[in-house]
Structures are given as C-alpha cells and as structure tokens.
CHARMM internal coordinates of N, CA and C (Angstrom, degrees):
IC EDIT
DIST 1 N 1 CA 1.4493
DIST 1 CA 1 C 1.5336
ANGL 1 N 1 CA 1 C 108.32
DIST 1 C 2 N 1.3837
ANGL 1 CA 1 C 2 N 119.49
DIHE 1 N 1 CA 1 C 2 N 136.91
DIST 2 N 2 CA 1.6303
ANGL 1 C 2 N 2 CA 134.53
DIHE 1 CA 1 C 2 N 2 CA 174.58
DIST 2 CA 2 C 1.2247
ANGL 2 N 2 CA 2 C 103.30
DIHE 1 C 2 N 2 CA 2 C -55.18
DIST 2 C 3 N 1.4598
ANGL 2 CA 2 C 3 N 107.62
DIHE 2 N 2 CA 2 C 3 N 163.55
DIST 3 N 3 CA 1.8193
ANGL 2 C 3 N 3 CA 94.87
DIHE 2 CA 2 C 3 N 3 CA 156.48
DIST 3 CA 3 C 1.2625
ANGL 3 N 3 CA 3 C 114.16
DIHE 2 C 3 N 3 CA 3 C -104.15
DIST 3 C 4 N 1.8857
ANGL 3 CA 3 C 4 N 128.68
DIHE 3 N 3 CA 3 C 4 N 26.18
DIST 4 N 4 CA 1.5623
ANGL 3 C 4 N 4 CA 121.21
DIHE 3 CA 3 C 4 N 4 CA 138.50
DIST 4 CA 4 C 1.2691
ANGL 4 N 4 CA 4 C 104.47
DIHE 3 C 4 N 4 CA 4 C -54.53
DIST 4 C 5 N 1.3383
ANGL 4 CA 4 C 5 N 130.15
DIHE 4 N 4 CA 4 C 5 N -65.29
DIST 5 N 5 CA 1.1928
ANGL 4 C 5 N 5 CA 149.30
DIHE 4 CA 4 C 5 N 5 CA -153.70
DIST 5 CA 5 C 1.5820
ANGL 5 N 5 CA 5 C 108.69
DIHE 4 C 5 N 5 CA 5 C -56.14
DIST 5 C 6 N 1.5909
ANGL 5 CA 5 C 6 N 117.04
DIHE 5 N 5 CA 5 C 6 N -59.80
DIST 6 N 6 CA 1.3056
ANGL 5 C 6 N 6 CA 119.67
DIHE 5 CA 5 C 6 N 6 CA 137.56
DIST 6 CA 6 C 1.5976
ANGL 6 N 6 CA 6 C 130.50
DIHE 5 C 6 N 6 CA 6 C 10.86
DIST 6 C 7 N 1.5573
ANGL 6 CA 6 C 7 N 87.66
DIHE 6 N 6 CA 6 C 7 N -85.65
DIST 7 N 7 CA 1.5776
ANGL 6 C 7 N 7 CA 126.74
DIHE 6 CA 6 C 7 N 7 CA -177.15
DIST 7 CA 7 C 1.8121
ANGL 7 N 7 CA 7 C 93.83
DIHE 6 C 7 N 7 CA 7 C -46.04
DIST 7 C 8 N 1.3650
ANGL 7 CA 7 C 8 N 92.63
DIHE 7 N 7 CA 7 C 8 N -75.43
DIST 8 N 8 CA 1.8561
ANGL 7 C 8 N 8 CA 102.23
DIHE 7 CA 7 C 8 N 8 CA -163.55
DIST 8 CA 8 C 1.8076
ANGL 8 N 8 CA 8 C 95.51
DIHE 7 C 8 N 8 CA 8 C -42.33
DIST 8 C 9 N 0.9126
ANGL 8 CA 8 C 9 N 116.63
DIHE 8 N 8 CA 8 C 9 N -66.23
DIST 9 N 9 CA 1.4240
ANGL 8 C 9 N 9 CA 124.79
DIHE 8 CA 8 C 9 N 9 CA -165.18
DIST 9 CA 9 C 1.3949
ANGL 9 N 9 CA 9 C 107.23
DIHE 8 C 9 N 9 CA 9 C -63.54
DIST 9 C 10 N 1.5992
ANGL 9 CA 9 C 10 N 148.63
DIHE 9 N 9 CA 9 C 10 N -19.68
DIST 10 N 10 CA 1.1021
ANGL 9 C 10 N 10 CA 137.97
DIHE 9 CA 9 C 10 N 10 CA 136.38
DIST 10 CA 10 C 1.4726
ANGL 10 N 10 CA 10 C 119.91
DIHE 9 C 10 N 10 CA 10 C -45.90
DIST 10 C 11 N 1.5063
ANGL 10 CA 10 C 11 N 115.62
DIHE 10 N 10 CA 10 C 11 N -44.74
DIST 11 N 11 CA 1.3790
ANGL 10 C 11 N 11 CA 104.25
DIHE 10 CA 10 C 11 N 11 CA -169.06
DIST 11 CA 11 C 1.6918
ANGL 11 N 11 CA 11 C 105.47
DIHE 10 C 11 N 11 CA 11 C -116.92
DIST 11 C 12 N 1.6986
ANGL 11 CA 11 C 12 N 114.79
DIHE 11 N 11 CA 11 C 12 N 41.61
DIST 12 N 12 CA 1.1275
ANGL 11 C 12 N 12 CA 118.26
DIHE 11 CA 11 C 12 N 12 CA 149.61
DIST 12 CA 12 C 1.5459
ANGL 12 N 12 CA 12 C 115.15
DIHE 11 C 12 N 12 CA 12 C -90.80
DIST 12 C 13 N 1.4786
ANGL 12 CA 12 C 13 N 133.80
DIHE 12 N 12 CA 12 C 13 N -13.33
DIST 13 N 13 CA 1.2582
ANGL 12 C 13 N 13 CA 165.34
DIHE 12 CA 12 C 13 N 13 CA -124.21
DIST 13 CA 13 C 1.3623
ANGL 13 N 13 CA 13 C 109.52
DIHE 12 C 13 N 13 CA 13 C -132.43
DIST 13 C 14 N 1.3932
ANGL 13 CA 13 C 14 N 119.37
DIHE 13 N 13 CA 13 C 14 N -41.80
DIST 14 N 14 CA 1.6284
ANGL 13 C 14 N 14 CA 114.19
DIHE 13 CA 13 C 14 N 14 CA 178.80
DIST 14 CA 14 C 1.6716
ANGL 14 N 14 CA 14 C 119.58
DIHE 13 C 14 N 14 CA 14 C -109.00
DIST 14 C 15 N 1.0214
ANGL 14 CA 14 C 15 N 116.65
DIHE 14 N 14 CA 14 C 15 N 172.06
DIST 15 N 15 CA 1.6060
ANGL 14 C 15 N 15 CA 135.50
DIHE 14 CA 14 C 15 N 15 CA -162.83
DIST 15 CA 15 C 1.2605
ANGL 15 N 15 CA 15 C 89.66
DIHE 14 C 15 N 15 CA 15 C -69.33
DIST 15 C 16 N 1.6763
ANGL 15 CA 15 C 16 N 110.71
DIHE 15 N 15 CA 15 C 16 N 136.68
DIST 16 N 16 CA 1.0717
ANGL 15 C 16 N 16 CA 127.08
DIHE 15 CA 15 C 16 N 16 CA 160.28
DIST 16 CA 16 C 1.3282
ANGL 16 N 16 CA 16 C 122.20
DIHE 15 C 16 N 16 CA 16 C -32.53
DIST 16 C 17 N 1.6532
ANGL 16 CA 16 C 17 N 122.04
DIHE 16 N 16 CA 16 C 17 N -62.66
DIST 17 N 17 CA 1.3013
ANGL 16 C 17 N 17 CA 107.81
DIHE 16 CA 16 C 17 N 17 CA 168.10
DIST 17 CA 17 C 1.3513
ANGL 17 N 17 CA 17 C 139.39
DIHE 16 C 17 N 17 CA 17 C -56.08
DIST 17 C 18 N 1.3343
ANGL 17 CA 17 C 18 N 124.12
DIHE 17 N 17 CA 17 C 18 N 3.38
DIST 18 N 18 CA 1.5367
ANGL 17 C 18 N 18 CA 124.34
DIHE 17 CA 17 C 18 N 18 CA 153.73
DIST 18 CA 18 C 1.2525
ANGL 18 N 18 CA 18 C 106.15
DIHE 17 C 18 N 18 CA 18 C -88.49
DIST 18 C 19 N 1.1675
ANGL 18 CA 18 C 19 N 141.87
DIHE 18 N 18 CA 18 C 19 N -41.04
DIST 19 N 19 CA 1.5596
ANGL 18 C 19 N 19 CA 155.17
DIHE 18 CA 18 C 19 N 19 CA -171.22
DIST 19 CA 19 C 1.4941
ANGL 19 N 19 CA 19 C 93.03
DIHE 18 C 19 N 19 CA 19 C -47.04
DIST 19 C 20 N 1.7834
ANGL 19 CA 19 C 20 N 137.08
DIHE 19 N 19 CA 19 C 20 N -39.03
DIST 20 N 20 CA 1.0004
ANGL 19 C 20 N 20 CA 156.58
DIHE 19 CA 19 C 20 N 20 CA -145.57
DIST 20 CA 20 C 1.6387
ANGL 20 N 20 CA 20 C 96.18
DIHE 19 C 20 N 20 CA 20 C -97.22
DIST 20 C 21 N 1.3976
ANGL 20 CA 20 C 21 N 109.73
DIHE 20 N 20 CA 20 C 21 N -56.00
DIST 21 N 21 CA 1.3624
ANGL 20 C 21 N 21 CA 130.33
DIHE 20 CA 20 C 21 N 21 CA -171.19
DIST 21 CA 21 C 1.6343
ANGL 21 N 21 CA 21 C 109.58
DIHE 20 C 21 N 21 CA 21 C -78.11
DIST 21 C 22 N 1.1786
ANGL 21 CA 21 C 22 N 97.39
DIHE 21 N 21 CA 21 C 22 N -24.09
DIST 22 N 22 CA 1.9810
ANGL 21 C 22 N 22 CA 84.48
DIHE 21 CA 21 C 22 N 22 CA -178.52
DIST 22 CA 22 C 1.9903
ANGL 22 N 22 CA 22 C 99.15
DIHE 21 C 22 N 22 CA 22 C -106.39
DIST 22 C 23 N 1.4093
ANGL 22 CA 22 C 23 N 109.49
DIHE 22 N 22 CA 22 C 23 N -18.07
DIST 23 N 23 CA 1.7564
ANGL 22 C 23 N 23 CA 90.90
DIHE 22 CA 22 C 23 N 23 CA 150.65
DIST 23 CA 23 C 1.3373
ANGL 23 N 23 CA 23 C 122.93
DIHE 22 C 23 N 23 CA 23 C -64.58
DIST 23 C 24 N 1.2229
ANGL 23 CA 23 C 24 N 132.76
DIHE 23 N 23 CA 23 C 24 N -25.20
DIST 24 N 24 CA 1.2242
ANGL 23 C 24 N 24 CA 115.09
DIHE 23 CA 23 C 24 N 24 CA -162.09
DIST 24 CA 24 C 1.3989
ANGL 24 N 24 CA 24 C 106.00
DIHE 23 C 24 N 24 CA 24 C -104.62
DIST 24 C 25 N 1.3897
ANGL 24 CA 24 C 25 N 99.99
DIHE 24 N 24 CA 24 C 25 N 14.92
DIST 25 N 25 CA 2.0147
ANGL 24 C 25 N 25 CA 108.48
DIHE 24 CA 24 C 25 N 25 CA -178.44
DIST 25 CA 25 C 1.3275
ANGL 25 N 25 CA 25 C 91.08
DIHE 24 C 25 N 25 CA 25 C -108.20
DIST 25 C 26 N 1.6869
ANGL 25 CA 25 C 26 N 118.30
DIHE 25 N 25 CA 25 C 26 N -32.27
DIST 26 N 26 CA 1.6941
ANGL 25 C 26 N 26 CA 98.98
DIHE 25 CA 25 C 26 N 26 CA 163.77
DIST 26 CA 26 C 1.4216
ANGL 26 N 26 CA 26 C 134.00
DIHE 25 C 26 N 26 CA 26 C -42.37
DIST 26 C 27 N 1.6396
ANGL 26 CA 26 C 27 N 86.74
DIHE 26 N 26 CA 26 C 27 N -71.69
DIST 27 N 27 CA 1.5028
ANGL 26 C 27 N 27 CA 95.28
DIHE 26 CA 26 C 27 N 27 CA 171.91
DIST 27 CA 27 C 1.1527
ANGL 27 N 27 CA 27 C 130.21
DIHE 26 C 27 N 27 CA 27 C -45.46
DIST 27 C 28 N 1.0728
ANGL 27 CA 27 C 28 N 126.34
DIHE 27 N 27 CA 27 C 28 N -28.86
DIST 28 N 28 CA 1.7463
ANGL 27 C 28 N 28 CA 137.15
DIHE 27 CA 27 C 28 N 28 CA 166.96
DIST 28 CA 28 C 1.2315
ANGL 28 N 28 CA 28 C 100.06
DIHE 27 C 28 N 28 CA 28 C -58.03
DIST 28 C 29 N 1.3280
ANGL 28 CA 28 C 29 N 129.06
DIHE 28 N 28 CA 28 C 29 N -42.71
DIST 29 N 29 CA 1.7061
ANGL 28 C 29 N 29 CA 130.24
DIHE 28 CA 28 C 29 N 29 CA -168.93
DIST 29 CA 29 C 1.2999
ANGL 29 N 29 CA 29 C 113.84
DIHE 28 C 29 N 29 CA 29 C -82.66
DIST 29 C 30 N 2.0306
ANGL 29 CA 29 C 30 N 112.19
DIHE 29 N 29 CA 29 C 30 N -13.05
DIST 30 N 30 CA 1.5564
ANGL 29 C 30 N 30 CA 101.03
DIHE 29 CA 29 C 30 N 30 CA -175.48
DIST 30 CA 30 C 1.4108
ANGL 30 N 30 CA 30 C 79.89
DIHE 29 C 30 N 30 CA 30 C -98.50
DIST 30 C 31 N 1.1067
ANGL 30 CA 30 C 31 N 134.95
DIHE 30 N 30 CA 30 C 31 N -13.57
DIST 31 N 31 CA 1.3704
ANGL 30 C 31 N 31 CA 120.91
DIHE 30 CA 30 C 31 N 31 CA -162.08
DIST 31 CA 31 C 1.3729
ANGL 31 N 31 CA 31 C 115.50
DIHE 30 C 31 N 31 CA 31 C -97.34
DIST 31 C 32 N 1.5719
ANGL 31 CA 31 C 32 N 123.30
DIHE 31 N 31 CA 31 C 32 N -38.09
DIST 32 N 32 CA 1.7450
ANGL 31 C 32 N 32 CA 109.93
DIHE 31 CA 31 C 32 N 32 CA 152.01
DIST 32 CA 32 C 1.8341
ANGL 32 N 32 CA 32 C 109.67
DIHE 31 C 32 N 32 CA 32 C -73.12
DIST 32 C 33 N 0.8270
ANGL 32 CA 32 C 33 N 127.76
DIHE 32 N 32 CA 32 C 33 N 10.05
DIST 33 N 33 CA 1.5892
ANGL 32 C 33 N 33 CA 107.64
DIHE 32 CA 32 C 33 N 33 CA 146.48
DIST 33 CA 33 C 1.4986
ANGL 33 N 33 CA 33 C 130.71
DIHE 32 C 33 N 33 CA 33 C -90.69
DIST 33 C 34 N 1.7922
ANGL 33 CA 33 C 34 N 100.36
DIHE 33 N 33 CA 33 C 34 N -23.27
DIST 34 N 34 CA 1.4206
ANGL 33 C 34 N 34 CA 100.78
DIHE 33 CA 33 C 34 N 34 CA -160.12
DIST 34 CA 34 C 1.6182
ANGL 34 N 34 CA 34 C 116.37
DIHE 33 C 34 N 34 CA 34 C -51.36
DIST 34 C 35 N 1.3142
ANGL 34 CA 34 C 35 N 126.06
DIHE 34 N 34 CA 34 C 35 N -20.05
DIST 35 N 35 CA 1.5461
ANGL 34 C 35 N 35 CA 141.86
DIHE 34 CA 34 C 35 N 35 CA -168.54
DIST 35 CA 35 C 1.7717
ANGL 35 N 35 CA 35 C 85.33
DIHE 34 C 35 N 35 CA 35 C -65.10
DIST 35 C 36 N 1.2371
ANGL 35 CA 35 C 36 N 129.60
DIHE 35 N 35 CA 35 C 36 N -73.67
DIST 36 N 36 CA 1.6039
ANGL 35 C 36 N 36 CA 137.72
DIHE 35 CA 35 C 36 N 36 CA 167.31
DIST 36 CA 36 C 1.3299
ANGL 36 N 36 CA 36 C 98.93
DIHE 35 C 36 N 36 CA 36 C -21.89
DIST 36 C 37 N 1.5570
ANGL 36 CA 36 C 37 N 140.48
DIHE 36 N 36 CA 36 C 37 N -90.64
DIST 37 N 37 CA 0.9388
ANGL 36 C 37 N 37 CA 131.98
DIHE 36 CA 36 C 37 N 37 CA -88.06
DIST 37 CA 37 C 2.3293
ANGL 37 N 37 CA 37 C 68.66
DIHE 36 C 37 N 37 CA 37 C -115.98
DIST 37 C 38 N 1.4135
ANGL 37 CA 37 C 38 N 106.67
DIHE 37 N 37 CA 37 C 38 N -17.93
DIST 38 N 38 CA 1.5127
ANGL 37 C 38 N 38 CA 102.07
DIHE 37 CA 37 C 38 N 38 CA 168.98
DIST 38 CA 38 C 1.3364
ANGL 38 N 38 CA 38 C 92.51
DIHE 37 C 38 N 38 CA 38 C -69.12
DIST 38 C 39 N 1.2285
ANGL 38 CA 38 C 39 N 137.04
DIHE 38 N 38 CA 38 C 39 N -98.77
DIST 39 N 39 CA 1.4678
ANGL 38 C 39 N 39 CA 141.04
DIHE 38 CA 38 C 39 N 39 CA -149.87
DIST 39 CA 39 C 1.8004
ANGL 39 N 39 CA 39 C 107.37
DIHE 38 C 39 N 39 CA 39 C -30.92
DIST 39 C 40 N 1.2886
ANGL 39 CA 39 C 40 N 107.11
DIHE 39 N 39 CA 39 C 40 N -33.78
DIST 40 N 40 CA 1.5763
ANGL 39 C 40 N 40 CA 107.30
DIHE 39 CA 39 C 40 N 40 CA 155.88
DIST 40 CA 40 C 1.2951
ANGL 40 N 40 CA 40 C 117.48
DIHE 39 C 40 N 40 CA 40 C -20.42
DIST 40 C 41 N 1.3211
ANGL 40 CA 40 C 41 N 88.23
DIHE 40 N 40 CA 40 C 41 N -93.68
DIST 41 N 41 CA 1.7769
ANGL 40 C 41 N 41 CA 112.38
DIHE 40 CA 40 C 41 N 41 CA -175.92
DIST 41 CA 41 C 1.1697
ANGL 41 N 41 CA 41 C 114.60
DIHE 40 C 41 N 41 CA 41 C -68.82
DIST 41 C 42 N 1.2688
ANGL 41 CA 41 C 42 N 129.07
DIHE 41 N 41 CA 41 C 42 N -5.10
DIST 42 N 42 CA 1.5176
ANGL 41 C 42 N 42 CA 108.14
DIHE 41 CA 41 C 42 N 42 CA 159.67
DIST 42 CA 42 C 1.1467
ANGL 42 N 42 CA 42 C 117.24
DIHE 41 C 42 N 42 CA 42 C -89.61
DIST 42 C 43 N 1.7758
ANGL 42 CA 42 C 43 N 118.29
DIHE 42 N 42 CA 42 C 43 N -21.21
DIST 43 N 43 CA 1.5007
ANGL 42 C 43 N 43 CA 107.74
DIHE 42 CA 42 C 43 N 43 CA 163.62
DIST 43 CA 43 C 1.3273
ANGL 43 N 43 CA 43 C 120.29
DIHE 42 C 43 N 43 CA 43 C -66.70
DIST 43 C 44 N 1.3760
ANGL 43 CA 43 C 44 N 128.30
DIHE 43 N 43 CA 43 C 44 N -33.63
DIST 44 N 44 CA 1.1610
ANGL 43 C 44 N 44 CA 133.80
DIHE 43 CA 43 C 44 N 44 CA 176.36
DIST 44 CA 44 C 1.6474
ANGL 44 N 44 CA 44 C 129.83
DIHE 43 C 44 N 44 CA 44 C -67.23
DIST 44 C 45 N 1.8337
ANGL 44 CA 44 C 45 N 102.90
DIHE 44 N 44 CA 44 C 45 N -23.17
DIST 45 N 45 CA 1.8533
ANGL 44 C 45 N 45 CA 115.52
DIHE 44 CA 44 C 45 N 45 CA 164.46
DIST 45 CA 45 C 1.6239
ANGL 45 N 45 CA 45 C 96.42
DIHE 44 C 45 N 45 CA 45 C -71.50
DIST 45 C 46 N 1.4528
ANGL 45 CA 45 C 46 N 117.21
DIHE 45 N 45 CA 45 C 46 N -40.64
DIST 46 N 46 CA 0.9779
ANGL 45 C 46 N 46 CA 109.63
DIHE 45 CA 45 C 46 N 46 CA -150.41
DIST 46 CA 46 C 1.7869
ANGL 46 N 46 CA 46 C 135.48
DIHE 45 C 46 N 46 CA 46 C -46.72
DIST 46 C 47 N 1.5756
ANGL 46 CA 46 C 47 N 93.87
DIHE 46 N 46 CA 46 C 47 N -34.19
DIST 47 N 47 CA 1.5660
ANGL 46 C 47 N 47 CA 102.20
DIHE 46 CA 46 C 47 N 47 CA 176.94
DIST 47 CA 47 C 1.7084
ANGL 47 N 47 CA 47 C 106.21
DIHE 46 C 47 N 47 CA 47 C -77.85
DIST 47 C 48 N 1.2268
ANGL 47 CA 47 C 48 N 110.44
DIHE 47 N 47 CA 47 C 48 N -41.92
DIST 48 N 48 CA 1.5090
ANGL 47 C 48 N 48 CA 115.67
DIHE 47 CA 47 C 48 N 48 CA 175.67
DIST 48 CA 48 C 1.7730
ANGL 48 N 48 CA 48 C 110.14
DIHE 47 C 48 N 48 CA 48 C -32.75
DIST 48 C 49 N 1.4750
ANGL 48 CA 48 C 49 N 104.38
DIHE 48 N 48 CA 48 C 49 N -60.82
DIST 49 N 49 CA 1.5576
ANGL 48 C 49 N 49 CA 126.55
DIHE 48 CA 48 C 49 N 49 CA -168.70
DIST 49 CA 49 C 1.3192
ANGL 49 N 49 CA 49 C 114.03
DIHE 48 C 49 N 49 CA 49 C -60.37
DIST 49 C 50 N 1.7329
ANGL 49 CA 49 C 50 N 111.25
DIHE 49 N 49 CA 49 C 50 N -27.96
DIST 50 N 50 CA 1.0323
ANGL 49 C 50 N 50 CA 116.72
DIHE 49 CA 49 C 50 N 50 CA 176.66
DIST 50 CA 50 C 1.4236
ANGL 50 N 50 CA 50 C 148.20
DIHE 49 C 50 N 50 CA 50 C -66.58
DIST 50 C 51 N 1.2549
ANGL 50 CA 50 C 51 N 86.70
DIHE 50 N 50 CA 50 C 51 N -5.05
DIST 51 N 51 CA 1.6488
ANGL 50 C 51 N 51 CA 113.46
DIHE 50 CA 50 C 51 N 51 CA -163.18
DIST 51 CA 51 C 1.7752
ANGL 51 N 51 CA 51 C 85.80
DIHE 50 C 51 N 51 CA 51 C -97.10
DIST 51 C 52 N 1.3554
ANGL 51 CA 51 C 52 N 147.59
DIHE 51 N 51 CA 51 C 52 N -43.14
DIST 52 N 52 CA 1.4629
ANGL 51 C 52 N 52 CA 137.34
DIHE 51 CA 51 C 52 N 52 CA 143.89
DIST 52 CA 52 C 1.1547
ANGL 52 N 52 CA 52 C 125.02
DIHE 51 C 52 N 52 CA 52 C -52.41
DIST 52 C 53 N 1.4058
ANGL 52 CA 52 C 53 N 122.94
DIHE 52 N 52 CA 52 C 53 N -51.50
DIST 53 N 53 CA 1.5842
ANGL 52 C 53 N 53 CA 98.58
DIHE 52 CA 52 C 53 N 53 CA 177.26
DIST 53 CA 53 C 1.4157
ANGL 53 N 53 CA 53 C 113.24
DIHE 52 C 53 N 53 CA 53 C -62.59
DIST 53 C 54 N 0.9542
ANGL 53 CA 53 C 54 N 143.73
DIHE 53 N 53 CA 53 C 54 N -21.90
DIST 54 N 54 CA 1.7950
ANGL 53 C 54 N 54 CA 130.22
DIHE 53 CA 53 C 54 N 54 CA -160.10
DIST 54 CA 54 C 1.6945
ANGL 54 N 54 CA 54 C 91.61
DIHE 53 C 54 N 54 CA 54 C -107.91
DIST 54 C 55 N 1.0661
ANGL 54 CA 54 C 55 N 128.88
DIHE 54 N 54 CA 54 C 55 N 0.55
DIST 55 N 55 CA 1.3584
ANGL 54 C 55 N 55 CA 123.40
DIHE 54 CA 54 C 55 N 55 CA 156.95
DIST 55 CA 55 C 1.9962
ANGL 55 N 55 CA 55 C 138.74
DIHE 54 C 55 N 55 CA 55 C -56.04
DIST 55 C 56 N 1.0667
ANGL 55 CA 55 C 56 N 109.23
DIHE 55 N 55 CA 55 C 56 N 123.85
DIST 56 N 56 CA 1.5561
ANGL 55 C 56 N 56 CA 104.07
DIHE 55 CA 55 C 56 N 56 CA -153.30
DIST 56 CA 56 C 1.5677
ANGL 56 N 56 CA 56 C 110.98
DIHE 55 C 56 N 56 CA 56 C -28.79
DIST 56 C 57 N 1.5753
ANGL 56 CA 56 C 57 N 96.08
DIHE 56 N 56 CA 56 C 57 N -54.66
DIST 57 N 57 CA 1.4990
ANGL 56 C 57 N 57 CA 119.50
DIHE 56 CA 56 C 57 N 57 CA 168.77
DIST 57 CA 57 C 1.5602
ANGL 57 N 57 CA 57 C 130.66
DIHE 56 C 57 N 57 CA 57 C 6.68
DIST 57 C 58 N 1.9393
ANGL 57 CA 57 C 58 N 75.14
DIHE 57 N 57 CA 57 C 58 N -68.62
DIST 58 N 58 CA 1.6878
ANGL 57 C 58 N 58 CA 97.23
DIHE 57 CA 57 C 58 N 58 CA -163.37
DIST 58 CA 58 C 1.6419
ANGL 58 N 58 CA 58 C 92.35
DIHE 57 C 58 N 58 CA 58 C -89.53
DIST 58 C 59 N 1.0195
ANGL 58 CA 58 C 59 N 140.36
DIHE 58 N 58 CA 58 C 59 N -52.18
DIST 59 N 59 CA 1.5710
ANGL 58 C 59 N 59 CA 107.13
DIHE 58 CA 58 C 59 N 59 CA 159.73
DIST 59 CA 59 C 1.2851
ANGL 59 N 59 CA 59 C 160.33
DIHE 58 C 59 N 59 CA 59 C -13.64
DIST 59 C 60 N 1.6293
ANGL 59 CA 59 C 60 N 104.54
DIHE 59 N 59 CA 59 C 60 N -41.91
DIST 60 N 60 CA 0.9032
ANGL 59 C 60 N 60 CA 104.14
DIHE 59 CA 59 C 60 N 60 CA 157.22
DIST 60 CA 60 C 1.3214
ANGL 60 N 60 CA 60 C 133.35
DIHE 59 C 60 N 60 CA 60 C -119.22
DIST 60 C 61 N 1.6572
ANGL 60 CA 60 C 61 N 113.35
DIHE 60 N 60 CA 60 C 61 N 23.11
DIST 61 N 61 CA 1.3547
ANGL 60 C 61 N 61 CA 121.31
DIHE 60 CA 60 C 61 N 61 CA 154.77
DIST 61 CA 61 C 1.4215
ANGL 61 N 61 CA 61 C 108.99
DIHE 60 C 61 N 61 CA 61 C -63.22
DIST 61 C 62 N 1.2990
ANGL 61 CA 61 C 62 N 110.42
DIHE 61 N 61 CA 61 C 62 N -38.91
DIST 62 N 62 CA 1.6996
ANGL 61 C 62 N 62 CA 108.84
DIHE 61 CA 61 C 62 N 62 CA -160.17
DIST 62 CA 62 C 1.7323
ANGL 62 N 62 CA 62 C 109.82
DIHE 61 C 62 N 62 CA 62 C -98.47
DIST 62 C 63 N 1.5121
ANGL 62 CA 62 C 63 N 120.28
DIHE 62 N 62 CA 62 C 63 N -6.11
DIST 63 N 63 CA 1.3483
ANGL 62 C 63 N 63 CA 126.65
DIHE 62 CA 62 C 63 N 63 CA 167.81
DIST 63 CA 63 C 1.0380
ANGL 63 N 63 CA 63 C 113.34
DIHE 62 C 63 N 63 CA 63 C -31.41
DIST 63 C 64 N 1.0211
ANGL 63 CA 63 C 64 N 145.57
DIHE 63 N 63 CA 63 C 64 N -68.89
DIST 64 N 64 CA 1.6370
ANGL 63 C 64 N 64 CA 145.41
DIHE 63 CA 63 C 64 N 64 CA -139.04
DIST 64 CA 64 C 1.9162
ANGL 64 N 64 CA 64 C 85.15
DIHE 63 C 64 N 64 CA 64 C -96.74
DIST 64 C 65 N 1.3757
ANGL 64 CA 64 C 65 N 158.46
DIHE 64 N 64 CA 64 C 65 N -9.23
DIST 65 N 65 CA 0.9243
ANGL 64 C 65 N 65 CA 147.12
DIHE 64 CA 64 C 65 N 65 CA -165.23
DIST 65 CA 65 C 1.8710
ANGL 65 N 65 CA 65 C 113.06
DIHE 64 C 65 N 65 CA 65 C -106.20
END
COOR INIT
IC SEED 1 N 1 CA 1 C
IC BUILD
C-alpha cells in the first residue's frame, strides 16, 4: 500500500472534525510551497518562451517602452 492509500485509510477512520483540521494543514502545505513549486515552472516555460522573446518581432514591439 502507497502512503496516498495510507493517507485515505487513516482519514477514512477519524471524526469529522479532524478531517476539517488536517485539510486545512494541507492547504497550508500547498500554500507555503507554492513560491517552489512557481519558480519550477517558470524555469521550466522558460526555454519554451524563449524562442519569442529573442525573436526580431518582439523587439520591436516593445522598443519604444
């Protein structure tokens, strides 16, 4: 067994009011990572994106700015 699987089956087992209390300790956990898990994906758009910004194009859309 995973430890999703784990997980589900621990908290098929306890009182709603923890069920309440350990979502909102998730979300706290996606939410002090989310800064990480952005800098991810912007390194990872980054080469993609690149192939437009360094394009003649976009130079001189953005010249005058």
């Amino acid at each position: 067994m995973d430890t999703r699987q784990l997980l589900r089956k621990e908290i098929e087992t306890i009182p709603d009011t923890l069920v309440e209390e350990i979502l909102r300790f998730v979300k706290a956990l996606k939410e002090r990572n989310l800064p990480a898990l952005s800098c991810e994906l912007l390194d990872a758009s980054e080469s993609a994106l690149a192939r437009d910004w360094l394009r003649e194009e976009e130079d001189i859309a953005w010249k005058n700015l």
